[in-house]
C-alpha positions as CSV (number, residue, x, y, z in Angstrom):
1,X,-155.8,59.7,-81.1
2,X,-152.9,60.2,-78.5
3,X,-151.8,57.0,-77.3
4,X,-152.0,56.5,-73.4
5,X,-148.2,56.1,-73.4
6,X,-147.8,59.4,-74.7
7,X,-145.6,61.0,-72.1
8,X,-147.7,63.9,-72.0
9,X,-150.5,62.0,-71.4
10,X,-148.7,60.1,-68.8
11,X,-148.3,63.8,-67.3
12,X,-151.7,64.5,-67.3
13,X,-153.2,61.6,-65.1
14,X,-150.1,62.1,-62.6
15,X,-151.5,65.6,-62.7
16,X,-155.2,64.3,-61.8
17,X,-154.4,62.4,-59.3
18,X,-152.5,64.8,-58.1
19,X,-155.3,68.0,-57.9
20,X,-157.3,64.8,-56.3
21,X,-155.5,63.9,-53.6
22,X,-154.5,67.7,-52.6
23,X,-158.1,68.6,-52.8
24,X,-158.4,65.6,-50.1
25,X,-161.3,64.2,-52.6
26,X,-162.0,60.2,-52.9
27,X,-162.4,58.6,-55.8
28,X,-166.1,57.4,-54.6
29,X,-166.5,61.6,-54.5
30,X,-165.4,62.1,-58.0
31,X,-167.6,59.5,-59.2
32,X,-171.3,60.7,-57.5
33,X,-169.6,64.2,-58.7
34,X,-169.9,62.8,-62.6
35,X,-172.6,61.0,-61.9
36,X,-170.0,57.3,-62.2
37,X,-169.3,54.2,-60.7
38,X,-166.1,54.3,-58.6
39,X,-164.4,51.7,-60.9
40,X,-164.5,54.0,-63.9
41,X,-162.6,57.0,-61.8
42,X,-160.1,54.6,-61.0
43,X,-159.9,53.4,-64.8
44,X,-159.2,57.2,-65.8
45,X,-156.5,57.5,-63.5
46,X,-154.3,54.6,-64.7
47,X,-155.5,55.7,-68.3
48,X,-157.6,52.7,-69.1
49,X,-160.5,55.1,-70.0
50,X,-160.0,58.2,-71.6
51,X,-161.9,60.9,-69.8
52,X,-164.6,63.0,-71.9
53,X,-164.2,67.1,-71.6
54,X,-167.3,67.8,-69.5
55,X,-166.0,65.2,-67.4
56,X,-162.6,67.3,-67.5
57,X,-164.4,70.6,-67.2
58,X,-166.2,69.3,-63.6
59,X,-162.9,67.8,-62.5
60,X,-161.2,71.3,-62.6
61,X,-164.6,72.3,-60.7
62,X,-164.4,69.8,-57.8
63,X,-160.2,70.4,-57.7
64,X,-160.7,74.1,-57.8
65,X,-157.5,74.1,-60.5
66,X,-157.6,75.5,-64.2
67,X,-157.0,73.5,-67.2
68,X,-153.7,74.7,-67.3
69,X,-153.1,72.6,-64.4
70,X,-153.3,69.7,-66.1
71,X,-152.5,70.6,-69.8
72,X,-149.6,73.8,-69.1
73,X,-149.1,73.8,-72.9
74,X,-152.9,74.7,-73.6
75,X,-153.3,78.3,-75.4
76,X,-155.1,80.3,-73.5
């Protein structure tokens, strides 16, 4: 498991809460979006929790950004 001081990993949440805030979007929007409490958005942004994949699939949805956004070094 990549550790949650992995620089890249580092470079993924910046990313997040980057597509988040340009997308003008709350955290209290992400979490009725996945169906969360507003504590557990806020927990994946400072990498406290690690976020699941469908999770990652409907954040790309409400950010309108592709997983490239956020991983650039994924194949595609």
């Amino acid at each position: 498991m990549v550790s949650p001081y992995d620089p890249r990993y580092q470079a993924f949440l910046k990313r997040l809460r980057e597509a988040r805030e340009d997308a003008g979007v709350t955290q209290e929007r992400v979490a009725e979006h996945l169906d969360l409490v507003q504590p557990l958005v806020s927990r994946i942004e400072a990498g406290e929790r690690k976020i699941d994949p469908i999770e990652f699939e409907e954040l790309c949805k409400l950010y309108e950004k592709p997983a490239t956004f956020f991983l650039p070094d994924l194949p595609v």
